[in-house]
N, C-alpha and C positions, 0 to 999 in steps of 0.2 A: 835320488833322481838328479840331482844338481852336477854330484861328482860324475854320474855317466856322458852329463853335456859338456863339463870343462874337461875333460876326459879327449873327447871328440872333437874340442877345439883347438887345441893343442898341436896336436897334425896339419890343422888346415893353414894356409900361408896369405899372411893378411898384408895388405900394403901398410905404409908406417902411416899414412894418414888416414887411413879407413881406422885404423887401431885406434888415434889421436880421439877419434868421433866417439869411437865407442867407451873408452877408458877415462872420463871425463873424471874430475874430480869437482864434490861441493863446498870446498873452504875456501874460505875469502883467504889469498893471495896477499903476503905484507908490503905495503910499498916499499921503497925503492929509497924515500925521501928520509924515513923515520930511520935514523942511526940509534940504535941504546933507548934504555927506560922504556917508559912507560909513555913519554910522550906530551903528559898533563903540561907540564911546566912547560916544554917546549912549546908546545901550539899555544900559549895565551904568551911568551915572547913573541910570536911573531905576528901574532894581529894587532892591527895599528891602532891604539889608543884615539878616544874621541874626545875630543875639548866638550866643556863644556857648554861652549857658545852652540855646536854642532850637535848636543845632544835635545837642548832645550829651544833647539826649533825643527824637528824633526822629528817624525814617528817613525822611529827604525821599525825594520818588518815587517808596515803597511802595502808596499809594491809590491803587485801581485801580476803583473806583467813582467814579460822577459826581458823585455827593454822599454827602460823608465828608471825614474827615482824616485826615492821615498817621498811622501807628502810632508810637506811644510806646514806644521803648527801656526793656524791662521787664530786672530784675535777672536773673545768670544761673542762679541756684537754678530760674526760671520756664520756662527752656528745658529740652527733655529732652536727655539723654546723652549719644544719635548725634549731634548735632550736633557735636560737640565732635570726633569722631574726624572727619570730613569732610575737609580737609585735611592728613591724616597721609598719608604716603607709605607706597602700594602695590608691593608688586614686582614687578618687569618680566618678561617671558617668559625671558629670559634667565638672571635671578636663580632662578629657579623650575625652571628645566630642571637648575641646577648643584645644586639639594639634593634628596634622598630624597623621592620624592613617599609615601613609607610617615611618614613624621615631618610632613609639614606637615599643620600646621591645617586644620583642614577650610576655615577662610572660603580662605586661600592655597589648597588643592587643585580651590576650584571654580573659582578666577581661573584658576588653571592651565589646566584644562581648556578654558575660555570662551577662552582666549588662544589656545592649541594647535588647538584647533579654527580660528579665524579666520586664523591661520599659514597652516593646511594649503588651507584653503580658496583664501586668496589664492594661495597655490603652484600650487593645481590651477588657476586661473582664468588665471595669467601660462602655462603650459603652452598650454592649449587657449586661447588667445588668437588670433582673427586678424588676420594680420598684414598 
């Protein structure tokens, strides 16, 4: 069926831009800029190396606006508290199940709970699962 349409297309007289629309291609196009290789080594000669001074007070990557600049690594007296507990190590289900849930800390008894819960849930989900 394909060849009876390209067949009948063939005959008919297309403007060169109406063709242009239709004859599209999807490969990305090489620029223009990149002469030879592969390219690797050229593009990290041409971005501008950063002092040191310029790395260690600045969070490259941060600006998330179109126009701005990166934020400046402020002292940590400027940051609040919580931060700072963020990568302390939390106790696992297991750890939590082995002590008195009458003695732990409230922030440990809610983790608890929120863990216990998604346990039991997953347990009930692998039961009634079909198989």
């Amino acid at each position: 069926m394909a060849m009876s349409w390209t067949r009948g297309i063939k005959h008919v007289v297309v403007p060169r831009h109406a063709a242009q629309l239709v004859e599209t291609r999807g490969l990305a196009i090489a620029s223009k800029a990149k002469k030879g290789g592969k390219g690797g080594a050229a593009d990290a000669a041409k971005t501008p190396a950063l002092t040191k001074e310029l790395k260690s007070t600045t969070v490259f990557g941060a600006n998330i606006l179109k126009e701005g600049s990166d934020p400046k690594i402020q002292p940590d007296s400027e940051y609040p508290e919580w931060l700072w507990s963020l990568l302390n190590k939390r106790p696992v289900l297991s750890e939590l199940r082995r002590k008195d849930a009458k003695t732990l800390p409230y922030e440990d008894l809610k983790r608890f709970v929120k863990l216990d819960n998604r346990s039991r849930i997953k347990e009930n989900n692998a039961l009634t699962a079909k198989n």
